[in-house]
C-alpha positions as CSV (number, residue, x, y, z in Angstrom):
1,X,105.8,120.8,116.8
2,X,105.6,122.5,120.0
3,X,101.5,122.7,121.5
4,X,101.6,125.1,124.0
5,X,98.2,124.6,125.1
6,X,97.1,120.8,125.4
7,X,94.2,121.7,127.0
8,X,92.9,124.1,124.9
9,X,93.6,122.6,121.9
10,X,93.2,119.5,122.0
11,X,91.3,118.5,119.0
12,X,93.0,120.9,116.5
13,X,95.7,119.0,116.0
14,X,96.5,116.6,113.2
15,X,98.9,113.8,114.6
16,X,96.6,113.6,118.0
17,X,94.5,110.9,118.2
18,X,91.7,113.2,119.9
19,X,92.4,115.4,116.5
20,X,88.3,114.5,114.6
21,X,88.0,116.5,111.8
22,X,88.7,115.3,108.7
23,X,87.3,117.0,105.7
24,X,90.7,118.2,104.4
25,X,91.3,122.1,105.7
26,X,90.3,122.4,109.3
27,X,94.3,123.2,109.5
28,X,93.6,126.1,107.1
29,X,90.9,127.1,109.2
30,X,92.8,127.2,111.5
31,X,95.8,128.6,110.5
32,X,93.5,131.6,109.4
33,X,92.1,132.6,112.4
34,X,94.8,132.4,114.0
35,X,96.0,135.4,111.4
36,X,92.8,136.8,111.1
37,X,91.1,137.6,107.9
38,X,91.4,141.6,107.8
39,X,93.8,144.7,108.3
40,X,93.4,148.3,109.3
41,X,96.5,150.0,107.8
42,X,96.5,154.3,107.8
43,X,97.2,156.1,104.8
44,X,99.1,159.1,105.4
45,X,100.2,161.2,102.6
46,X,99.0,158.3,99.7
47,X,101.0,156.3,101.5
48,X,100.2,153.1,103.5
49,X,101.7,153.8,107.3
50,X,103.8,151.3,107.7
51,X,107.2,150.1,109.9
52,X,110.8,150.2,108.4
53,X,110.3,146.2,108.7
54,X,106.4,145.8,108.4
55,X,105.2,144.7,104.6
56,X,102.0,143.0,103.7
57,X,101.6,139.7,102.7
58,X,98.6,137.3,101.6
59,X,98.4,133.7,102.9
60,X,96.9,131.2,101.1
61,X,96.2,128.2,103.3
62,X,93.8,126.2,100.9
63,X,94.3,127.1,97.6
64,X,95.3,127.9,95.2
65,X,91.9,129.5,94.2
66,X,90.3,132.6,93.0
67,X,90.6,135.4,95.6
68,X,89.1,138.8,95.6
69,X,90.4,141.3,97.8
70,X,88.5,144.2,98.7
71,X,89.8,147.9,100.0
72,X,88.3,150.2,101.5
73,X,89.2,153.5,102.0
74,X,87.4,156.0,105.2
75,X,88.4,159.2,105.8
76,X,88.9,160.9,109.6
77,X,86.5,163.6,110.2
């Protein structure tokens, strides 16, 4: 593991001995905001407006659990 950023982050990780939390998915915290939790992807012609290499993909990072994913759909005016 490579920390880029001692300073900063410190405390976030595991095999520090300043790392103090404990309560079994600060790492999936983490890991998601790091990500975010959201997307804005245009529709253009039904279809989702993506790159030749760009897909969409849903990381679990303390699961497995029930998820619900919401859409929502605005148009330009």
């Amino acid at each position: 593991m490579v920390i880029t950023s001692r300073t900063r982050n410190r405390h976030t990780y595991p095999d520090l001995p300043e790392y103090q939390h404990a309560e079994g998915n600060s790492t999936a915290h983490l890991k998601s905001s790091t990500l975010g939790v959201s997307e804005t992807i245009m529709l253009v012609g039904g279809n989702l407006l993506l790159g030749t290499w760009q897909d969409i993909y849903f990381c679990e990072f303390d699961g497995p659990r029930n998820r619900h994913f919401y859409v929502r759909i605005t148009e330009e005016k």
